[in-house]
N, C-alpha and C positions, 0 to 999 in steps of 0.2 A: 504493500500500500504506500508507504515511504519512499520507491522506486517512483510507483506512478503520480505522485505528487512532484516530485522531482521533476519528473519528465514532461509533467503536462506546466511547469513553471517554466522549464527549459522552450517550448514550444510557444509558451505567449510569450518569451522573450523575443526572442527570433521572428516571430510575424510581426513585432512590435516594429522590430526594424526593418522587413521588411516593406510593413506599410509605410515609417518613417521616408523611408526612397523611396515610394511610388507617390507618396504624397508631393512629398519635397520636388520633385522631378517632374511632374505635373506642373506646380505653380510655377516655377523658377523659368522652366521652357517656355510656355504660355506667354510670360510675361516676357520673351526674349522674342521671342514671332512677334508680340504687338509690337513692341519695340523695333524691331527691325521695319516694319512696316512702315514708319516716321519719313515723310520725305523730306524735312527739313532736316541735312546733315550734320546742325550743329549741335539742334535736342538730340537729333537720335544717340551721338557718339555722347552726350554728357549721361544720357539715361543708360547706355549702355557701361561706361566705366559706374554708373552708381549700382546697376546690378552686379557687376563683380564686386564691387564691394560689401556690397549687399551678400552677396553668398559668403566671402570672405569671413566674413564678421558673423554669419551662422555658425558655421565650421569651427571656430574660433572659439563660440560659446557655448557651441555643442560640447565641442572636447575639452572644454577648460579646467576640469577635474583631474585628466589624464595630462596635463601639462604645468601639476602643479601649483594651479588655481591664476597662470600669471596674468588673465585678462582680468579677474575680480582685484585684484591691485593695483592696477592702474586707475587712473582717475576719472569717477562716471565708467567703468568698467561694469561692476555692478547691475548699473541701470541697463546698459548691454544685454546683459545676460536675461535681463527680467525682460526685456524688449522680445530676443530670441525666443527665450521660452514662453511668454505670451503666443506669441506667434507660431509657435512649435505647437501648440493646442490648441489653438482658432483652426488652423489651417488645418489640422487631419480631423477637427471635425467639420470644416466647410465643404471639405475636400469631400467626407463620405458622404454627406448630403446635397450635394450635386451630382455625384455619381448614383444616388438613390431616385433624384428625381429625375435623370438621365436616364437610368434603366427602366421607369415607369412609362416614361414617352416613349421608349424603343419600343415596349411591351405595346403599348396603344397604337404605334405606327405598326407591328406584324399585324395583328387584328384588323384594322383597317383596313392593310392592304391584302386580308386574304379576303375580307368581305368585298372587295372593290368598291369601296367608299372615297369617296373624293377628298383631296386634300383638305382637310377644315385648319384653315390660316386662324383662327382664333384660338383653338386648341396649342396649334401651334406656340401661339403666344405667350399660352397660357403655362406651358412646361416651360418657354425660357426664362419669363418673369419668376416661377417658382424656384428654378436655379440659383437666379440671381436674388433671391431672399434665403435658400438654404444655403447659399454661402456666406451671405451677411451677416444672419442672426450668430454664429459662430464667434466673428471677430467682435460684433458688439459686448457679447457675453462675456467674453474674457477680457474687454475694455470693462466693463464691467464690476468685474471680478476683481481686475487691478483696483480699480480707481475705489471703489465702494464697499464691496462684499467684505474684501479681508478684512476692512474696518468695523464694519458694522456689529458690534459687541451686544450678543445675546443673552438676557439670565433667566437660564434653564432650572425651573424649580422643582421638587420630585421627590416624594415620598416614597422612603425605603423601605418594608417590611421587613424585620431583621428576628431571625429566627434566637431564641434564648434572650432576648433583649429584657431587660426587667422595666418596670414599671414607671420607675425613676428614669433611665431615660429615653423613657417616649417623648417624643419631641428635640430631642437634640438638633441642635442645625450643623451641619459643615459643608463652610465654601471650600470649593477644590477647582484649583489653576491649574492645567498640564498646556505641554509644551509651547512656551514661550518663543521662544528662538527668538532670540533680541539682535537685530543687526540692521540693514540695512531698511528693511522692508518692516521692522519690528520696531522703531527709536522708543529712547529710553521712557518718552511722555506718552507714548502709548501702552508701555506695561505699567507706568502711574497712572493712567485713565482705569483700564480696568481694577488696577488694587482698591482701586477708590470707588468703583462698584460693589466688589466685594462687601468693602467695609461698612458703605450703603446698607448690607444684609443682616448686617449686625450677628456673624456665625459664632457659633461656640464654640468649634475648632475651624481651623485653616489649615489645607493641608497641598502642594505640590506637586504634581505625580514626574515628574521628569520633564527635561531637551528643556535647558533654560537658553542653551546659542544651538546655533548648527553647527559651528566650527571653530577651530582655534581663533581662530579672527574677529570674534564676537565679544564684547565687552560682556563677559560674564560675572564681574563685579557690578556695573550697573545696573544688571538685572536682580541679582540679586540686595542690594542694596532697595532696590525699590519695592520687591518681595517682602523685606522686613517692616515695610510697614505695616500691612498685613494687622490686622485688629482684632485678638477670639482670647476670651478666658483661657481655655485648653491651652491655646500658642499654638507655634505655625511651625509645621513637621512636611518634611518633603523625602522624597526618593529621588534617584539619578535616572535619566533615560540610556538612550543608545545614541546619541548624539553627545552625551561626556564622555563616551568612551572613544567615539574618534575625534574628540577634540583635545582629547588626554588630560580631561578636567574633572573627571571623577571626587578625587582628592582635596583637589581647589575648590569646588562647589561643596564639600563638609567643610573645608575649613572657614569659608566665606559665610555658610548658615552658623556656625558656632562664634564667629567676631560680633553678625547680628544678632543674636542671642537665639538664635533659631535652632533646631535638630535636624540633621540630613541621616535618615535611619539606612544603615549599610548594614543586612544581616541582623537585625538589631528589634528590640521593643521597648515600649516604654507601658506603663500600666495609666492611665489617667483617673482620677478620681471627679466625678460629678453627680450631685445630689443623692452624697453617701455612698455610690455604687460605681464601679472600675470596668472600666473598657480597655482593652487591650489592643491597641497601635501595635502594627508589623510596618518593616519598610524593610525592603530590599531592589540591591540593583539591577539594573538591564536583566531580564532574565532574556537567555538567549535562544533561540529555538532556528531548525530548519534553514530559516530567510538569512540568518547572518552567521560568520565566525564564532567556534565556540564549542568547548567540551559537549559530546552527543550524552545523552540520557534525559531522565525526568527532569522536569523546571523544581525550584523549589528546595533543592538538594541539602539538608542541614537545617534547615526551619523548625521541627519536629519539636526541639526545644525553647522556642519562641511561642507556640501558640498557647493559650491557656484553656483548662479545660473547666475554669471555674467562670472565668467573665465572657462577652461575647469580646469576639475579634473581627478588626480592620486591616485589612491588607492592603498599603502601597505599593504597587508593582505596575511600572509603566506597560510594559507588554499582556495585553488583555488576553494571551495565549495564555499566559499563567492560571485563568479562572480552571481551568479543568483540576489540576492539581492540588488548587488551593479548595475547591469544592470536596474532592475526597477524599484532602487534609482537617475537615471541619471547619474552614473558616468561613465565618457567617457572612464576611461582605468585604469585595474588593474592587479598589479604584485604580482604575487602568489611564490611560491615555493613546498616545502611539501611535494614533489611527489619521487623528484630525476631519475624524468623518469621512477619508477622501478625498478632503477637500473640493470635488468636486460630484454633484449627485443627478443625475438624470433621469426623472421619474418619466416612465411612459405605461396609462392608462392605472392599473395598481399595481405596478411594478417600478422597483426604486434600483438603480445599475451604481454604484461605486466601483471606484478603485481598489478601494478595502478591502472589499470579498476576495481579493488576489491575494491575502496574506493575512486574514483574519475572518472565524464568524463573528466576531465579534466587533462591528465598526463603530457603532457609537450610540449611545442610552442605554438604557436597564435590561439588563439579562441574569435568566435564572437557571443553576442546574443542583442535580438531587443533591444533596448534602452529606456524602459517608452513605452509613447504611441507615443513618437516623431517620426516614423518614421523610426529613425537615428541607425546607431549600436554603441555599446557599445565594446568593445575591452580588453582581456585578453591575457598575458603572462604568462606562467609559465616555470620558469629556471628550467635545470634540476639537480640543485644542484652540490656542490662543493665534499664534501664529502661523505662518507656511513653513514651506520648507519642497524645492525644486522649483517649480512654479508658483511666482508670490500672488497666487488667488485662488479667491474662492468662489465656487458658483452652487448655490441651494446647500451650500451647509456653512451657515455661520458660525464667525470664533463664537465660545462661550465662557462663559460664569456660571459653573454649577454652585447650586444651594440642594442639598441632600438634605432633608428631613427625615429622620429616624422612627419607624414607627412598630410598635410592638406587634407582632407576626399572628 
């Protein structure tokens, strides 16, 4: 089963790129015929060196990971890249919905011509007009995306039922922030906007789930720094994602939570006391699985004496892969992150299409599975993250601010 898991992620790789070049090769060409077609010498040669540049500076930001990141260095590099990859997403979805409404009008021109129906010029019309909006709505959307979406801060409110919860705390509130990624596309007054919603919620604890930068090049002092404002009786407790791990901040992000007087739980518990009665806080890091680098076996590994069998328990663990394990470890309730919804969501009729489904069932809000052998359920969150990360937008899944309310099962 692991084989074909494998194999079937190996196979959407590779069509990924293959469409990548049919798409890419499509537009580029296209636009090199119209161009050629110019008979004013002077535009067509200035529009034609702006195409090689144009493809240049794809290429460029395509591959700028495998060369070391050096166009994100340069000056306005960055916005480059965010341009490219805007565009890297518009375009292969304009691209298939012109090719959809192109093979609809092929399909209506066979018919036609087997019934010997006369050409209908308004028909006609009517599949090229429809082209030329299934390519548009694409680019608007991820104009969109950039300019609005990523911004627009939702607070997601939701009532937990929490198996062995006592009575005392029903009603608990906890705000929970997962992946930040503070850089370019993330400034630091944007992670102070939403701590300042949060705190708006007035939570009893605050907690972090991980990916405070994307890379070493992220001010990850600022973000954190803005994080300890942060406002909850309990105090403000965080985990590490899978982006401190390739930014090699793991470390720096506990040391950075304990200068602002905060806990970053690596492998670790703490027991909390509220209205006489103890919750037990888990955090551990990046749990690894399948998608990334990393010793093979169960998530989880070593826990066994973190969990308590007298209070209920919370579990921070960025990777929402971890709820299976942590369900038939007993843990009553775990907060994931890692997904950011997909970032991007495409509902067609009652069907919702993510990116997430490629590398989680788990993409984003409340999930339940059995509990051990007790009977009882076990309970999952997954936020759908604050900021991006590949492509800086969002389309149908807003950043959020979760507020979890705790409620006796």
């Amino acid at each position: 089963m692991k084989f074909m898991m494998i194999a079937l992620r190996i196979g959407i790789f590779f069509s990924f790129l293959t469409l990548l070049y049919l798409t890419q090769r499509f537009w580029f060409m296209n636009a090199w015929r119209r161009i050629a077609e110019i008979r004013d010498p002077s535009l067509r040669n200035a529009l034609q060196i702006t195409w090689v540049c144009a493809l240049i500076v794809f290429v460029l930001a395509f591959f700028d990971p495998l060369f070391g990141h050096l166009l994100s260095k340069v000056g306005g590099g960055k916005w480059i890249i965010a341009a490219a990859r805007l565009w890297l997403v518009a375009s292969i979805f304009a691209f298939l919905g012109l090719q959809l409404v192109q093979g609809v009008g092929w399909i209506y021109g066979l018919f036609a011509s087997s019934a010997s129906e006369p050409i209908n010029e308004s028909r006609r019309n009517f599949f090229r007009y429809a082209g030329y909006v299934a390519g548009a709505v694409p680019m608007v959307a991820a104009l969109y995306g950039f300019v609005a979406g990523r911004l627009k801060y939702r607070v997601e409110r939701v009532e937990v039922p929490i198996a062995n919860l006592p009575k005392e705390l029903d009603g608990l509130k906890i705000a929970q922030l997962s992946d930040i990624h503070i850089g370019d596309y993330m400034p630091r007054e944007q992670v102070r906007r939403a701590v300042d919603m949060a705190n708006g919620l007035k939570p009893d604890l605050a907690v972090i789930t991980g990916d405070f930068v994307s890379n070493e090049f992220d001010p990850l002092g600022d973000c954190i720094a803005e994080l300890a404002r942060l406002s909850a009786p309990l105090g403000t407790w965080g985990c590490n994602g899978n982006h401190e791990i390739y930014a090699n901040a793991e470390a720096s992000a506990q040391a950075l939570f304990r200068q602002h007087g905060m806990k970053l739980l690596r492998q670790e518990n703490v027991e909390l006391d509220w209205r006489g009665k103890k919750l037990n806080l888990i955090g551990v890091d990046y749990q690894r699985d399948h998608m990334t680098r990393g010793p093979n076996g169960p998530m989880l590994q070593g826990i066994e004496p973190l969990i308590s069998r007298e209070h209920p328990n919370i579990l921070l663990s960025h990777n929402p892969n971890s709820f299976h394990r942590a369900a038939e470890m007993g843990i009553e309730l775990s907060l994931a992150g890692h997904t950011h919804g997909g970032q991007v969501k495409v509902e067609i009729v009652d069907h919702s299409f993510s990116p997430a489904r490629l590398i989680t069932d788990f993409v984003a809000g409340l999930y339940h599975l059995p509990m051990g052998e007790t009977g009882k359920k076990a309970a999952l969150y997954v936020n759908r993250g604050l900021g991006t990360f590949g492509v800086p937008l969002r389309i149908g899944v807003l950043p959020e601010i979760t507020l979890l309310t705790l409620r006796t099962a």
